[in-house]
C-alpha positions as CSV (number, residue, x, y, z in Angstrom):
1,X,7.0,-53.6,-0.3
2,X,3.0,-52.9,-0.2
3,X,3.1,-52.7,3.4
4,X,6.3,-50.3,3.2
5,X,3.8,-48.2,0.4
6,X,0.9,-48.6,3.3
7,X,3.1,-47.0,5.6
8,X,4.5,-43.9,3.8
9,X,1.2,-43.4,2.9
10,X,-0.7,-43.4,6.1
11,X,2.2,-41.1,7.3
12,X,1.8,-38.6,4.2
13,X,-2.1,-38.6,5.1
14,X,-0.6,-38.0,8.6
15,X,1.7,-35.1,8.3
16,X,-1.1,-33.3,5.5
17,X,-3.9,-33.9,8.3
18,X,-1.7,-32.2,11.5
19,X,-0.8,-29.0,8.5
20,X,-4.3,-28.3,8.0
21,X,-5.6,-28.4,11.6
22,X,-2.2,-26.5,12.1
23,X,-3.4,-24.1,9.6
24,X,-7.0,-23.6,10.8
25,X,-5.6,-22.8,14.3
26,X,-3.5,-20.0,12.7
27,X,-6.2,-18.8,10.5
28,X,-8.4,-18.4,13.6
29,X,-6.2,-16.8,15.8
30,X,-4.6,-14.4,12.9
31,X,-8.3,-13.6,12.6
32,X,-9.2,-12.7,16.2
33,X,-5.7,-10.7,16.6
34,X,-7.6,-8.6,13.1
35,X,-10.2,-7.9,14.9
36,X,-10.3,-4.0,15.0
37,X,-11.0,-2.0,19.0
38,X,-14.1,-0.7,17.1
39,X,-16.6,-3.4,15.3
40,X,-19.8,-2.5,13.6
41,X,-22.8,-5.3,13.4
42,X,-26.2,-4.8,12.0
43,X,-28.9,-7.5,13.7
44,X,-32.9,-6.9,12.4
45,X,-32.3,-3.5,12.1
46,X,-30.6,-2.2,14.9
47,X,-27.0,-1.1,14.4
48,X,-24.4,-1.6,17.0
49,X,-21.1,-0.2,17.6
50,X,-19.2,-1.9,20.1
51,X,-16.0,-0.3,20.8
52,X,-12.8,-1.0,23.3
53,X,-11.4,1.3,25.0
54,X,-7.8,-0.3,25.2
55,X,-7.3,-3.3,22.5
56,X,-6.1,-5.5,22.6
57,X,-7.9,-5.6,26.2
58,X,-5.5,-5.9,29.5
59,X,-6.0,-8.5,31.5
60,X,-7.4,-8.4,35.1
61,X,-7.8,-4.7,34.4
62,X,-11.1,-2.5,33.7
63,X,-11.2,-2.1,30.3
64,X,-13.6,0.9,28.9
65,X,-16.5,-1.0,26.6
66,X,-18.7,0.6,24.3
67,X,-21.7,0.5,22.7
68,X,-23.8,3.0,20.2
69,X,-27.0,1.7,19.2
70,X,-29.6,3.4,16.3
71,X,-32.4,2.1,14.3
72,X,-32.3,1.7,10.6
73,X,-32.6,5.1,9.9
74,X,-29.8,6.3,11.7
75,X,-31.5,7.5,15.3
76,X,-29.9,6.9,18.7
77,X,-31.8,3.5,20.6
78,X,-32.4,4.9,23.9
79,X,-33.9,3.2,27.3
80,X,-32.6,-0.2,26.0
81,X,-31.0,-2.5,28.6
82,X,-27.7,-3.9,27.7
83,X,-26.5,-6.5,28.9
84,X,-22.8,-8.5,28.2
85,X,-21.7,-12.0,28.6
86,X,-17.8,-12.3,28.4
87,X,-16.7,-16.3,27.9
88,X,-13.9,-17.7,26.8
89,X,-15.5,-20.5,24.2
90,X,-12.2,-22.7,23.6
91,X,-11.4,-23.1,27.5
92,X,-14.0,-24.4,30.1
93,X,-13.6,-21.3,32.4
94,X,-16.4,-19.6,33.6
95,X,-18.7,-16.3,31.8
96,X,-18.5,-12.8,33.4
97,X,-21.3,-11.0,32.9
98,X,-21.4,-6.9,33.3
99,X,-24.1,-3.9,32.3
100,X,-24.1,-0.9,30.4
101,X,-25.6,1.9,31.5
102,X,-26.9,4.6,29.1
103,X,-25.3,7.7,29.3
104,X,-26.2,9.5,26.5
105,X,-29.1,8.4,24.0
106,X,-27.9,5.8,22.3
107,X,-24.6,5.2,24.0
108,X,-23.8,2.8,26.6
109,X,-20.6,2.1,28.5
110,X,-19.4,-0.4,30.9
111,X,-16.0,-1.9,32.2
112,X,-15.1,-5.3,31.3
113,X,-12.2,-7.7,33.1
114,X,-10.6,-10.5,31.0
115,X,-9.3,-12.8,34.0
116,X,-6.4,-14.3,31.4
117,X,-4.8,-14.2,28.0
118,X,-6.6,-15.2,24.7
119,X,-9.8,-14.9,22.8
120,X,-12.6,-14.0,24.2
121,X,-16.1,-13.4,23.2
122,X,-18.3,-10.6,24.3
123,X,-22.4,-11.1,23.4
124,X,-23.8,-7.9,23.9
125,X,-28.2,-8.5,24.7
126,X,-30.2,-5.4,24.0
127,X,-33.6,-5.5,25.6
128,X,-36.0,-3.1,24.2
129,X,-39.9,-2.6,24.6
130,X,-40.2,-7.1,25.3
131,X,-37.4,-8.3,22.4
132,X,-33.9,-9.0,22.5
133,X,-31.4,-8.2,20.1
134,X,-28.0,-10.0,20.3
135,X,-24.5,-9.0,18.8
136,X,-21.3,-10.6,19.4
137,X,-17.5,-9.7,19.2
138,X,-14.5,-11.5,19.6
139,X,-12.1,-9.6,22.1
140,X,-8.0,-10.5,22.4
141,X,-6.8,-9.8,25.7
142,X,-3.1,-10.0,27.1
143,X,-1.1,-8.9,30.0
């Protein structure tokens, strides 16, 4: 009988383990589906806007991407170099990597391609007189 108690145990621990892993996966991915087409990030006093054209994002498509920089008093960052790293952190695929170019102060636009379906990452760099400023957003792309 304390081996039969072992066992119903071990399997309670069991089932109550796989229901909370289960339940951090859908946490996760309810929170990258949430994830608006516009997201606003402030990073040492630079404000980003980074903005999707089409979101969720289309796979193996250009897809319009978006960013509006300005300083902490509200003015347009211009003459910074952005770049973007687009990787996909829970498969062992590859990073894509695209610029924005400026094209009007403050505002830089690029295309990005997903090359498949799920959540992806974008870290936007923003290179400005020596530093770096880095902001990140997760993307959710489909067919």
């Amino acid at each position: 009988m304390n081996s039969r108690k072992k066992l119903t145990t071990a399997s309670t621990t069991a089932v109550l383990a796989a229901a909370a892993v289960i339940a951090v996966i859908r946490a996760q991915a309810g929170a990258a589906e949430a994830t608006p087409p516009v997201v606003t990030q402030t990073v040492e006093g630079m404000n980003a806007q980074i903005k999707l054209g089409t979101y969720p994002a289309k796979i193996l498509q250009n897809n319009a991407f978006t960013v509006t920089l300005t300083d902490q008093d509200g003015l347009p960052v211009v003459d910074s170099k952005l770049d973007v790293v687009l990787s996909m952190p829970s498969m062992l695929c590859g990073d894509a990597a695209f610029d924005l170019k400026e094209v009007s102060p403050g505002v830089y636009e690029g295309e990005m391609i997903p090359i498949m379906t799920g959540i992806w990452e974008a870290t936007v760099t923003a290179e400005l007189d020596g530093s770096s400023t880095t902001f990140t957003r997760k993307v959710k792309a489909e067919r």
